[in-house]
C-alpha positions as CSV (number, residue, x, y, z in Angstrom):
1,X,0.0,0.0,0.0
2,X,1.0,3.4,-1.7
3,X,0.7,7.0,0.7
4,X,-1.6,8.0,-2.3
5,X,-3.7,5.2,-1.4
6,X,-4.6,5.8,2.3
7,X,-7.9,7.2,2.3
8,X,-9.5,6.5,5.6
9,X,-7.0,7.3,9.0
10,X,-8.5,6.0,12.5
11,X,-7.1,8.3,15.8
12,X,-7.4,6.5,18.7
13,X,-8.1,9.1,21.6
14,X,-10.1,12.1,21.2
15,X,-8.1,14.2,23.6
16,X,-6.2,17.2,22.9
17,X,-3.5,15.7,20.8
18,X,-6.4,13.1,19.4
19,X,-8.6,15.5,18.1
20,X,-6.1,17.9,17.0
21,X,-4.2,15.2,14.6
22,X,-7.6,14.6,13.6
23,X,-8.9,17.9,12.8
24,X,-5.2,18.5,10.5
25,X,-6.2,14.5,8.7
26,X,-9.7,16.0,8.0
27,X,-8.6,19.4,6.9
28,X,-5.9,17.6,4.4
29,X,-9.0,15.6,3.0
30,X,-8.8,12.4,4.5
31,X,-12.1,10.6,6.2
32,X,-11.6,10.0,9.9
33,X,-12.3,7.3,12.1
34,X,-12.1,9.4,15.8
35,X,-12.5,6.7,18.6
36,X,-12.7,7.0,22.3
37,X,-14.3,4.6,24.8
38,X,-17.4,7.0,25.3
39,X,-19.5,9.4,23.4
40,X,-19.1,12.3,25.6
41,X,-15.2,12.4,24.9
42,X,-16.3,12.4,21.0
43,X,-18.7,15.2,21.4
44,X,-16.3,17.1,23.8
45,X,-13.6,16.4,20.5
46,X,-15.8,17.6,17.6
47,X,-17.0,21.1,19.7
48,X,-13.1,21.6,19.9
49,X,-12.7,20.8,15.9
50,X,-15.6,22.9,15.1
51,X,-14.3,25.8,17.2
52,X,-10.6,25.3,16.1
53,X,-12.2,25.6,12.4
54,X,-14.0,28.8,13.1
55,X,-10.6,30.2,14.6
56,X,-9.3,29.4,11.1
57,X,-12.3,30.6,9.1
58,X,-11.9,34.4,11.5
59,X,-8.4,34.2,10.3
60,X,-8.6,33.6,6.5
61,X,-7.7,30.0,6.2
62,X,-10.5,28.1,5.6
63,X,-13.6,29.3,3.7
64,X,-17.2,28.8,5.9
65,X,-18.5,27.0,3.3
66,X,-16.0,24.1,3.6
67,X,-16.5,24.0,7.0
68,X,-19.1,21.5,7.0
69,X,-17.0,19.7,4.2
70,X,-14.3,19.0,7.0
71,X,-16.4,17.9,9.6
72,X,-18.8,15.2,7.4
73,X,-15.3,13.7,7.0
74,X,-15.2,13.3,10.6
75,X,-16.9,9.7,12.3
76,X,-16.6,9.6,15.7
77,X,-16.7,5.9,16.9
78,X,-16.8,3.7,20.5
79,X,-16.6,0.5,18.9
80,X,-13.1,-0.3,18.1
81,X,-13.9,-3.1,15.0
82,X,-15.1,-0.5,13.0
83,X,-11.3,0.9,12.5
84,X,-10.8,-2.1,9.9
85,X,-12.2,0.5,8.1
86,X,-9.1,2.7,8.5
87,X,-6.1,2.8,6.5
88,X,-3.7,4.0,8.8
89,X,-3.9,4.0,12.9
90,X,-2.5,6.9,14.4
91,X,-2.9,5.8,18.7
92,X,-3.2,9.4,20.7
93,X,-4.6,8.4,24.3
94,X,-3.3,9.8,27.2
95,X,0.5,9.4,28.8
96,X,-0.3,6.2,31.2
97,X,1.6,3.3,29.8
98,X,-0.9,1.2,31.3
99,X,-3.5,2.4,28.9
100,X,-1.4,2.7,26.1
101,X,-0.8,-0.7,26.4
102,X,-4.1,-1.9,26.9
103,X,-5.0,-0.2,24.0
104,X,-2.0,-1.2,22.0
105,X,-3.1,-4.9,23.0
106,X,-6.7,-4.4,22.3
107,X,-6.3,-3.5,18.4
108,X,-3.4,-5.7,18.2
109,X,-5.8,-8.5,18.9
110,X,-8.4,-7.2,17.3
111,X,-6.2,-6.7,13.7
112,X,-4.6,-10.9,14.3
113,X,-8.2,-11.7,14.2
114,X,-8.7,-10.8,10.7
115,X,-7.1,-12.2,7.7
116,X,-3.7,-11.6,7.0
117,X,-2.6,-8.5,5.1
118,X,0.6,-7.2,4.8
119,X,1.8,-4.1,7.1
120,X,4.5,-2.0,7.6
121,X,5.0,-0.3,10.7
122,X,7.2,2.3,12.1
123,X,9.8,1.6,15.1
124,X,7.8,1.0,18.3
125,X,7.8,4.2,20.6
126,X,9.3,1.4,23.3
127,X,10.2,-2.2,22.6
128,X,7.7,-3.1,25.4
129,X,4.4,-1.9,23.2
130,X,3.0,-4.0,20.6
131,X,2.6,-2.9,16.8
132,X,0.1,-4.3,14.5
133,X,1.2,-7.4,12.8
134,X,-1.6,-7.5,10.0
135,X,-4.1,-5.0,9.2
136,X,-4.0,-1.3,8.2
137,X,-0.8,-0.3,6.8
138,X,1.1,1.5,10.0
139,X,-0.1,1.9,13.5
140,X,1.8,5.0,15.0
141,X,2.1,5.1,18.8
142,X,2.5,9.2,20.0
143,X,4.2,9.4,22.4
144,X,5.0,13.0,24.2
């Protein structure tokens, strides 16, 4: 799988970081796959986007009417099987290697349940955290 061919990026967090590298995915024209483990995280997220968009709409950057364009591109998700769906997995949850690991574990699991595809992946932000070994094309831990 080609760059040029990613279409459909999954963020996993919808914090600061989360929904900001989702909000620049969106903006670049990419369909986004925002999941946290509950809704009010997502709707906290996509007030942030549509406020950091009107920021950038006051300053000249973004015309109002694609506004609307940027945020149907958008999905906020709680279920984590629907990121087969994505492309490319960018994880963004908070600094607490315990949860970074569970979450690491949790799509790890859930992508060696599904056929085989192949994957590249970028080096591990720690040797101790798993990466992806079929599935989208990269999972990229962020680490602070």
């Amino acid at each position: 799988m080609s760059i040029e061919s990613i279409r459909t990026i999954a963020v996993l967090g919808a914090g600061t970081m989360g929904n900001g590298i989702a909000h620049v995915f969106a903006r670049a024209g990419y369909k986004v796959l925002l999941r946290d483990v509950e809704q009010h995280f997502l709707d906290r997220a996509l007030d942030s986007i549509a406020k950091n968009l009107d920021r950038e709409i006051k300053k000249g950057k973004l015309e109002p009417a694609e506004k609307g364009t940027v945020l149907a591109r958008l999905v906020p998700v709680t279920d984590m099987s629907t990121i087969a769906n994505a492309d490319f997995v960018v994880e963004a949850v908070p600094e607490k290697l315990d949860l970074k690991r569970h979450v690491l574990t949790e799509v790890t699991v859930f992508f060696a349940m599904m056929p085989s595809s192949p994957a590249t992946h970028p080096p591990s932000p720690s040797p101790r955290l798993p990466l992806l070994p079929s599935g989208p094309t990269a999972l990229w831990a962020c680490t602070s």
